[in-house]
C-alpha positions in Angstrom: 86.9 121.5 148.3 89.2 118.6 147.7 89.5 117.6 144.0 87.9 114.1 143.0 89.9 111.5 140.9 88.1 109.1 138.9 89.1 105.7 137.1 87.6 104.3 134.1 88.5 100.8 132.6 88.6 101.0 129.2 89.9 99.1 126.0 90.0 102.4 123.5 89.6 100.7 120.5 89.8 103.4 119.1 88.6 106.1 121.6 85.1 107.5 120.0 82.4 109.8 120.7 81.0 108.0 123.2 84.1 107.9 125.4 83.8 111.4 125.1 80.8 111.5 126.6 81.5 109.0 129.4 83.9 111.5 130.6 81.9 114.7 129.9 79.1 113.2 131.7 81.7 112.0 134.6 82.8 115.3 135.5 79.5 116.6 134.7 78.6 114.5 138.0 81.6 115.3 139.7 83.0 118.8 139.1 84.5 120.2 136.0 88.2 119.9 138.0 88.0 116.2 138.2 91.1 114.3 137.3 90.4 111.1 135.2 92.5 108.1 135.3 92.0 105.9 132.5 93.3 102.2 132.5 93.5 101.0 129.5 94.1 97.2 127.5 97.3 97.2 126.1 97.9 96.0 122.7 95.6 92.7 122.9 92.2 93.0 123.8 89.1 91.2 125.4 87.4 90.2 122.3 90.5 87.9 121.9 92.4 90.4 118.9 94.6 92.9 117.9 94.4 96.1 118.9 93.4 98.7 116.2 96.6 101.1 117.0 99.1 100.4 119.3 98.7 101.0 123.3 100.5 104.5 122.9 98.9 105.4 119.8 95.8 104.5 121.6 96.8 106.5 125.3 97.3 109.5 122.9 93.9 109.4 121.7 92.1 108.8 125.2 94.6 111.8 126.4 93.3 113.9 123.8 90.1 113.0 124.5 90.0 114.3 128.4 91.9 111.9 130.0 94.6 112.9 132.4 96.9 110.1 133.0 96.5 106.3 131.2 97.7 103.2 133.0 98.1 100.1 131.6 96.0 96.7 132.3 98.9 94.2 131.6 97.7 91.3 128.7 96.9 88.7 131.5 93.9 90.5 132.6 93.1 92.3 129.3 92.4 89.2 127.6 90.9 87.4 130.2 86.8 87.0 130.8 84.9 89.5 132.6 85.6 88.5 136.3 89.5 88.6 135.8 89.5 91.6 133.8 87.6 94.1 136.0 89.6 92.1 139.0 92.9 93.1 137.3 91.9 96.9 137.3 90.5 97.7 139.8 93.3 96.4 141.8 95.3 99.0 139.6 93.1 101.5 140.3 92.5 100.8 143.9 96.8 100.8 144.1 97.1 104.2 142.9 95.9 105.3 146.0 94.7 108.8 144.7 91.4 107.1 143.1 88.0 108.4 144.9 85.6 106.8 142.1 84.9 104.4 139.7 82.8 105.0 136.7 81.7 102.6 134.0 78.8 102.3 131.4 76.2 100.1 131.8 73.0 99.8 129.8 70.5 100.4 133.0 72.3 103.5 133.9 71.8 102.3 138.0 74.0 101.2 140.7 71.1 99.9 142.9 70.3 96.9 140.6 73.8 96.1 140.0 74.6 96.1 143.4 71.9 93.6 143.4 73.2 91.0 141.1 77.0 91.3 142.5 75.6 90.7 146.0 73.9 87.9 145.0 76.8 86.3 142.9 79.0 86.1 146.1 76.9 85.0 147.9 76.7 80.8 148.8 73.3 80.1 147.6 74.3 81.3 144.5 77.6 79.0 144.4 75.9 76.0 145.3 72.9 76.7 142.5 75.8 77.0 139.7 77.0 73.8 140.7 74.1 72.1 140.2 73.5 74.2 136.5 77.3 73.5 135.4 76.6 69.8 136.2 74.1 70.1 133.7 76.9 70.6 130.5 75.2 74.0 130.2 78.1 77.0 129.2 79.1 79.0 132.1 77.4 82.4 131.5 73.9 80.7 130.8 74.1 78.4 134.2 74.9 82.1 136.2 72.2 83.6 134.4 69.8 80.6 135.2 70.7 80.6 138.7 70.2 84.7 139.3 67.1 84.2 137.8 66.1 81.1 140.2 67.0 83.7 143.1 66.5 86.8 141.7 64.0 86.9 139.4 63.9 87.4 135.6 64.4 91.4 135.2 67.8 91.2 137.5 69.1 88.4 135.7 68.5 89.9 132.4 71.3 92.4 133.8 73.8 89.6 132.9 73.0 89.2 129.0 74.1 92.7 128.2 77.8 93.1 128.4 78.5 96.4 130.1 75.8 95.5 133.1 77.5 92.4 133.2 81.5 93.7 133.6 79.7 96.6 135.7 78.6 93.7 138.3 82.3 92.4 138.3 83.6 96.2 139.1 81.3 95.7 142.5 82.4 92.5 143.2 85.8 93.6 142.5 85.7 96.4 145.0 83.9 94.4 147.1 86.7 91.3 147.5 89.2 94.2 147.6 87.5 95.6 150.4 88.6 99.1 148.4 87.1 102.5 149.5 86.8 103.5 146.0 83.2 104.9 145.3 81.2 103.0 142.1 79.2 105.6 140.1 77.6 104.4 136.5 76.8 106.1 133.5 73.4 105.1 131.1 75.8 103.7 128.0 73.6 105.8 125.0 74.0 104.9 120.9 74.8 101.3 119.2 75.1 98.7 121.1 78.6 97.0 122.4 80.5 95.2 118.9 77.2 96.3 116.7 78.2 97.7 113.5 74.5 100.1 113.4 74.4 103.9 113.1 73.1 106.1 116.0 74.7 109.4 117.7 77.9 107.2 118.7 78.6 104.2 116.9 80.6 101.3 118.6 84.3 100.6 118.1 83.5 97.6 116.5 81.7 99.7 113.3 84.7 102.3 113.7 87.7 99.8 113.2 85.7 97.9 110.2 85.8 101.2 108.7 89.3 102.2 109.3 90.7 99.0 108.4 88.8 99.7 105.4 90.1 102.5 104.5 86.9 104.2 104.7 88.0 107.0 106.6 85.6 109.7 106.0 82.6 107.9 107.6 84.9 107.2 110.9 86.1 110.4 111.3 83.2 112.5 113.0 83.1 109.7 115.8 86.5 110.3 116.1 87.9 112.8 118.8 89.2 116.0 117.1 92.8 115.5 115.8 92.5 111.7 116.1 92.0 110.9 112.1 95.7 112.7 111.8 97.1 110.7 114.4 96.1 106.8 113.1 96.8 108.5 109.4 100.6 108.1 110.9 100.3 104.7 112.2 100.0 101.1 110.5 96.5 99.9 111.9 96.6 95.9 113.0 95.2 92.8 111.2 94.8 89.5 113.2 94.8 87.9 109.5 98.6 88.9 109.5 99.5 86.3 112.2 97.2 83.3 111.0 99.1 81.0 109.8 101.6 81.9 112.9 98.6 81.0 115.4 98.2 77.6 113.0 101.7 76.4 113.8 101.0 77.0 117.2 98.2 75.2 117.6 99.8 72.2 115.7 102.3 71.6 117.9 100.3 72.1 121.1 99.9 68.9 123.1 96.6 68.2 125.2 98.9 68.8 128.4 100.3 72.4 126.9 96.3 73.2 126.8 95.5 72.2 130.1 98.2 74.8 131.3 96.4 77.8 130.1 94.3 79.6 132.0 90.4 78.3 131.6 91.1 75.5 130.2 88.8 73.3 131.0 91.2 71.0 131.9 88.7 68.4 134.3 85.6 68.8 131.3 88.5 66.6 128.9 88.8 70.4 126.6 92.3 69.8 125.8 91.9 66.7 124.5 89.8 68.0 122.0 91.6 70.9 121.2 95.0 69.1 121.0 92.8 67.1 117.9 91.1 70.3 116.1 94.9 72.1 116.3 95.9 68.6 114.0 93.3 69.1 111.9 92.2 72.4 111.4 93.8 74.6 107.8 92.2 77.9 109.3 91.3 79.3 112.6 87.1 79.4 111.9 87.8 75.4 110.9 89.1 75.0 114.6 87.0 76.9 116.4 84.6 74.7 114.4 85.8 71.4 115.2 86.4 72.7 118.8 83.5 74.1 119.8 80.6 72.3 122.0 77.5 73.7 123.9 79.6 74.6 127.1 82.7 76.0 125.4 81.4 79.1 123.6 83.3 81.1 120.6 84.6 83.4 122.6 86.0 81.3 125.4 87.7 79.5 122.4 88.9 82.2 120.7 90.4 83.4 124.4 92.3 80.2 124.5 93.3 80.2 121.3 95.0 83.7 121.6 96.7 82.8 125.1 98.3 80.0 123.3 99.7 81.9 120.6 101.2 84.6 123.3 102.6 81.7 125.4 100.3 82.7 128.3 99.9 80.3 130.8 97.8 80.1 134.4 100.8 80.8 136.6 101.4 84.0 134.4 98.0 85.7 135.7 98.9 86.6 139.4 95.5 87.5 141.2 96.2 91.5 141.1 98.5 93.2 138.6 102.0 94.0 140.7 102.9 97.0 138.7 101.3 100.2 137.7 102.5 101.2 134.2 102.2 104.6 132.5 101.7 104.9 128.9 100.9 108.2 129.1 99.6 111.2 131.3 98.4 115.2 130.4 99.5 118.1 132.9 97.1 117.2 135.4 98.2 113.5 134.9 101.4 115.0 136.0 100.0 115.8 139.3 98.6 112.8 139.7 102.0 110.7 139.4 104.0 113.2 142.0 100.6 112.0 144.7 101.1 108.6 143.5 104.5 108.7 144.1 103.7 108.7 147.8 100.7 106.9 148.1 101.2 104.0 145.6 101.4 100.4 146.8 102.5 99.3 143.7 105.8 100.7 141.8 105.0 103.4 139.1 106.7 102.3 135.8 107.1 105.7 134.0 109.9 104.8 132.0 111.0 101.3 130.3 114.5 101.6 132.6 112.1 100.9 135.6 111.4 97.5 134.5 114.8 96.7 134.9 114.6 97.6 138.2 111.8 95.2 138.9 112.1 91.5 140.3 110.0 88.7 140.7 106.6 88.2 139.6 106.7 92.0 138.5 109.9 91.3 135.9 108.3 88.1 135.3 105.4 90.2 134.0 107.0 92.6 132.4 108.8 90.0 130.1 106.0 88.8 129.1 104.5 91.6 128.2 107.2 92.6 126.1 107.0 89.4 123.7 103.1 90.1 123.7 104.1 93.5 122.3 107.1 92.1 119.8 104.1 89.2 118.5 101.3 92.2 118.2 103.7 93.8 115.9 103.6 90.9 113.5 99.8 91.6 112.7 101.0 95.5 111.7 102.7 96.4 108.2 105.2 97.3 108.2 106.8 95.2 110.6 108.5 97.3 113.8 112.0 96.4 115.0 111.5 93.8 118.0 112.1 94.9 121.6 110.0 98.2 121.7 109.2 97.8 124.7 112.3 98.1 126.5 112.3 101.7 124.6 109.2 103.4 124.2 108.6 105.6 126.8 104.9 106.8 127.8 103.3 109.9 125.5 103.4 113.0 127.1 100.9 115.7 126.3 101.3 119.2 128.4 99.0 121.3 126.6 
């Protein structure tokens, strides 16, 4: 019986219990043998913010915790909205060409209503209802709620107000516009909910960094996986608070036209207009989210913006699909999995820093970029590493 390989998106931050249990109950489905592929934000993340630990420090963790190989989803698409992020990997995941199945959390713990929702969101009616909604002034997630509802019903477009339903409808659509043979499967997501900071079985990563930035390391550590306090004890763990005044500058010198060129921007609403005046007056980031803020253009969109600006992000820098698969770290059955990808690939396999040299185009293009996202992450640790990391750090190996 052939051997099943399955991907799972993740961010990490920091790998818990309940990623634990994703996988558990993954190869539970699947067979014991099953090789996981994890892909993985790098160091900046969806909710528009540093990374707890590192991308390595993180692959480490997710290796130790039952993954077998951990790829990376390049900044572009790891800070992007939910569409653009589960479009960035599963075009990874789909170019690996060893990956049978994808499996991702989701509140209702079923494909079928999912399914559902996604078919419905391509689908014209849909397209021409949200037109009508967005005309309105109404913010984007409310108008495609509304119009699901219109068409669906209540129940299925309640699907879209919980955050792991709604990414798991952009996996399907994702497969589906990739026409990729890949297999969806979902798991019932089980303790606190998404960026809660309650107690339950598993508690989110959102209670588990509060605590460990805290120093309060004791109550994170039995959500942690075994061996993963020691390994963040040896680390300097981020603080977005580091680089404020850094992201203040930037935004005072950012023109309404230098707006407009970022992905999202909301460039025919008149956004950057109204941005270019917050970034003038604004003393702290909450003052110009604040000031910039409006009933279509939520906090998080803003934030979103806000961090592309500071990383010099722009639209053109967001390709549709990621054009390189990057290793940050793989296990000995990971190991396997890079000698069948070697083969079957359509992308090239970055297993070493020298291999971006290599690279040309849109892919070195990429891989630039990436490295001065890295070289700014680095200013939110303490101490500050040496620049240009990079270029030298090579992906963490774990054979045991």
């Amino acid at each position: 019986m052939a051997i099943n390989t399955v991907g799972i998106v993740a961010e990490y931050n920091p790998f818990h219990t309940g990623h634990g249990y994703q996988i558990a109950q993954t190869r539970s489905q699947l067979g014991g043998d099953a090789r996981v592929i994890a892909v993985m934000s790098g160091n900046w993340v969806q909710q528009a913010d540093c990374a707890l630990a590192d991308k390595w420090t993180r692959a480490r963790l997710a290796l130790m915790g039952g993954a077998d190989l951990v790829l990376e989803l390049p900044t572009p698409w790891a800070t992007a909205s939910a569409e653009s992020f589960a479009r960035g990997a599963v075009a990874l995941l789909d170019s690996t060409g060893v990956t049978d199945h994808l499996c991702f959390g989701s509140e209702c713990g079923e494909l079928s209503p999912l399914r559902q929702v996604a078919h419905c969101l391509n689908s014209e009616t849909y397209q021409a209802g949200l037109r009508r909604f967005t005309d309105e002034g109404m913010p984007f997630a409310a108008c495609r709620q509304a119009v699901v509802q219109a068409l669906l019903g209540e129940e299925p477009a309640r699907l879209l107000a919980t955050p792991n339903n709604n990414l798991g409808v952009e996996y399907l659509r994702a497969l589906s516009a990739l026409h990729s043979p890949i297999r969806p499967m979902t798991i019932r997501r089980e303790g606190s909910a998404h960026n809660t900071l309650e107690e339950n079985r598993f508690v989110s990563a959102t209670r588990l960094r509060r605590d460990l930035r805290a120093g309060d390391r004791a109550s994170a550590a039995p959500y942690l996986v075994s061996g993963g306090q020691g390994v963040l004890e040896k680390v300097s763990l981020s603080r977005l608070d580091r680089v404020e005044r850094a992201m203040l500058a930037r935004l005072r010198t950012m023109t309404a036209g230098d707006w407009a060129a970022l992905p999202d921007s909301g460039a025919a609403e008149g956004l950057p207009q109204r941005l270019e005046r917050a970034g003038r007056q604004a003393v702290s980031l909450e003052q110009f989210y604040e000031l910039a803020k409006t009933k279509r253009y939520t906090h998080a969109r803003l934030r979103r913006l806000v961090l592309w600006a500071f990383l010099g992000l722009t639209a053109d820098h967001r390709p549709d699909t990621p054009p390189y698969l990057r290793v940050l770290g793989f296990g000995p059955r990971g190991r396997d999995l890079l000698r069948e990808m070697k083969d079957r690939a359509s992308l090239p396999v970055l297993t070493k820093p020298a291999h971006a040299r290599a690279l040309d185009g849109p892919g070195r293009q990429l891989f630039q970029l990436e490295a001065r996202c890295t070289d700014l992450y680095d200013l939110c640790l303490d101490p500050i590493p040496v620049p240009g990391r990079e270029w030298t750090q090579g992906p963490v190996i774990l054979m045991e």
